[in-house]
N, C-alpha and C positions, 0 to 999 in steps of 0.2 A: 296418265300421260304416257307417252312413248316417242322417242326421237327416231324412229323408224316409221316407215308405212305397214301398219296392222293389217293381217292376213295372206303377208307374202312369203315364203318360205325363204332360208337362206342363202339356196340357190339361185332363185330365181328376183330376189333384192338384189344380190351381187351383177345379177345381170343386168336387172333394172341400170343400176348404176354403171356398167360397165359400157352402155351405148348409149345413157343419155346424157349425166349427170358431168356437167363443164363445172367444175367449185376451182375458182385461186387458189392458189397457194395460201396464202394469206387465211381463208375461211376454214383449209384442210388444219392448216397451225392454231385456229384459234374451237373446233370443234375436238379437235385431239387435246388441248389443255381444258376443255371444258369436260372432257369425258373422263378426267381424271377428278370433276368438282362431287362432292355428296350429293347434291343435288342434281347432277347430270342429267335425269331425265326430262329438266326444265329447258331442254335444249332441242329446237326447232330441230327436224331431218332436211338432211340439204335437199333431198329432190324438194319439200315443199319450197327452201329457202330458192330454188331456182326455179321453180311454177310462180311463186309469186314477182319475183326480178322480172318473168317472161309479162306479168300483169303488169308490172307499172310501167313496161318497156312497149307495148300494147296501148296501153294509156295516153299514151305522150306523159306520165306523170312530171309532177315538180316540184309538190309540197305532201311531202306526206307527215304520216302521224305514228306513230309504234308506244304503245300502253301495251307493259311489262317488257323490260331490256333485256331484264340478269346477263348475262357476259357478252351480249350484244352483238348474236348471228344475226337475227333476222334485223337490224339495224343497220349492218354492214352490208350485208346482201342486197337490200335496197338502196342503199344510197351509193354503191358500186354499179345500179342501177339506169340510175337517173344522172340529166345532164347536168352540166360543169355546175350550171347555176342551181341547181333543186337543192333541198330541204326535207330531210330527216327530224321531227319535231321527236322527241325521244322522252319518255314518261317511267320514272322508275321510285323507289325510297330505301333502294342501298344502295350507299355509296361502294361499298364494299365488292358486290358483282361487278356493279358499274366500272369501276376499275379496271376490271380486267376488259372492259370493252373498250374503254380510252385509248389501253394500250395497242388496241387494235384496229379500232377508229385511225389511231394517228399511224400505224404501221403502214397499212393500206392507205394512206395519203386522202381520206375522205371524212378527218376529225373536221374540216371546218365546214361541210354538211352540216353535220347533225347536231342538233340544238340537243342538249340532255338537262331533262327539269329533274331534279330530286324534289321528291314530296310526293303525299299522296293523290294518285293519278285524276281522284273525281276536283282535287281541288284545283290539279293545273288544267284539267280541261274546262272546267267554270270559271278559272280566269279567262285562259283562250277566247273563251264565248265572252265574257263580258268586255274584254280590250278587241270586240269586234270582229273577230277571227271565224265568227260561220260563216259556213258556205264557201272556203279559202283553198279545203285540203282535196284534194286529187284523188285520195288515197288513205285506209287508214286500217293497222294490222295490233286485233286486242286478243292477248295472251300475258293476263296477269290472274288476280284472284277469279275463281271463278263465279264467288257469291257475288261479285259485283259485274257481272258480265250484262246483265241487264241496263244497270245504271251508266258502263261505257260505253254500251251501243248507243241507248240514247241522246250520250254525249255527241257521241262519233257524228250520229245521223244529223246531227244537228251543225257540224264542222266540219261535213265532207259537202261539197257542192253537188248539183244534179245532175245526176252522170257520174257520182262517183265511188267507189266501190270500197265495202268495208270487208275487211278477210278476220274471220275469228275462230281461233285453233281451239283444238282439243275438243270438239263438239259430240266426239262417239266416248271420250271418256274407258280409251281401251276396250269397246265393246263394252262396259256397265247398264249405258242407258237402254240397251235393247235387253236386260236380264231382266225380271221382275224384282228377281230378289235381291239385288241390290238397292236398300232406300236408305241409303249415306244422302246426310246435308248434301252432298258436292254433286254426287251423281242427282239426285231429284231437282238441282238446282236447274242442272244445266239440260235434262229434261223441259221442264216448263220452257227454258229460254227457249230450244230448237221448237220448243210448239208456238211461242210466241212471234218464231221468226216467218216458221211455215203461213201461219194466218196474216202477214203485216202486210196490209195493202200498199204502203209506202216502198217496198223494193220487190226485186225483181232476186230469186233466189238460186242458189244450186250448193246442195252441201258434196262435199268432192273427198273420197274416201282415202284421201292421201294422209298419211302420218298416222296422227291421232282425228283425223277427222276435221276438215278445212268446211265453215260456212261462206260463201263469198252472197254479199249484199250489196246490188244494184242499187242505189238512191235514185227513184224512177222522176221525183219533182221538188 
């Protein structure tokens, strides 16, 4: 994982950011407390969190989806997004993280957005499907387990409507997946999946070297 974009140097990330990267206040106060969690590198980089704002702003989006929150940038970032009316559907099973995105959801005036299901993600999206909800979402951004990354595409693809575009982070895996000698569960996992996405006649693809590695998935029908 990495909350930066991988293979830029420090000069030239600072600069990245210093002519492109517009982040609230609000996302700078809630990545600054997130940088102090153990866990911190499970924390999206703001240039992606504002490539993808620029997608659903591109989109017309209105409903979107987010499987894996933890302290709920890339939650925020989108649903700061989208208009007065849109929909954040928000999939996580800590309460714990989750909290601190509440606090930040409701800071930045966008808690009554975003729907947050606690449980596990495959079971709230097989509800979704089953109370009728494919083919609904605009939009959909999966960064949670990575051995299940197949299992919430599927979902996704199945809940995003045609023409709508699924974003799945961490896909280079910090450069692992292009080393041979790397064959960890996680990295070979997420190997297969990027072969699986490459081959899928069903979307329209382009994996984008920002961060850790953004796949963005066209749903072509």
């Amino acid at each position: 994982m990495s909350n930066k974009t991988l293979g830029l140097d420090e000069n030239l990330y600072e600069y990245l950011h210093s002519v492109s990267l517009r982040e609230p206040q609000v996302l700078v106060q809630l990545r600054e407390e997130t940088a102090q969690h153990p866990h911190s590198r499970m924390q999206i980089a703001p240039e992606q969190g504002q490539f993808m704002a620029l997608l659903v702003q591109l989109m017309g989006a209105k409903k979107t989806l987010d499987i894996g929150v933890f302290t709920g940038y890339s939650s925020l970032v989108v649903a700061l997004a989208l208009p007065a009316e849109g929909k954040v559907v928000a999939c996580d099973v800590s309460e714990e993280y989750t909290a601190i995105a509440l606090n930040y959801w409701h800071k930045a005036g966008v808690a009554q957005k975003i729907e947050l299901h606690i449980a596990p993600a495959l079971e709230s999206l097989d509800r979704f499907i089953t109370a009728g909800e494919a083919g609904t979402f605009d939009f959909a951004f999966i960064d949670a387990d990575k051995n299940n990354y197949e299992n919430y595409y599927e979902r996704s693809l199945q809940l995003v409507r045609p023409g709508g575009l699924i974003a799945i982070d961490n896909v280079l895996q910090s450069g692992r997946v292009a080393n041979p000698q790397e064959q960890d569960k996680i990295t070979n996992s997420i190997r297969a999946f990027n072969h699986k996405l490459h081959h899928d006649s069903r979307i329209a693809i382009s994996m984008v070297p920002i961060a850790d590695g953004l796949t963005l998935a066209l749903k072509l029908h």
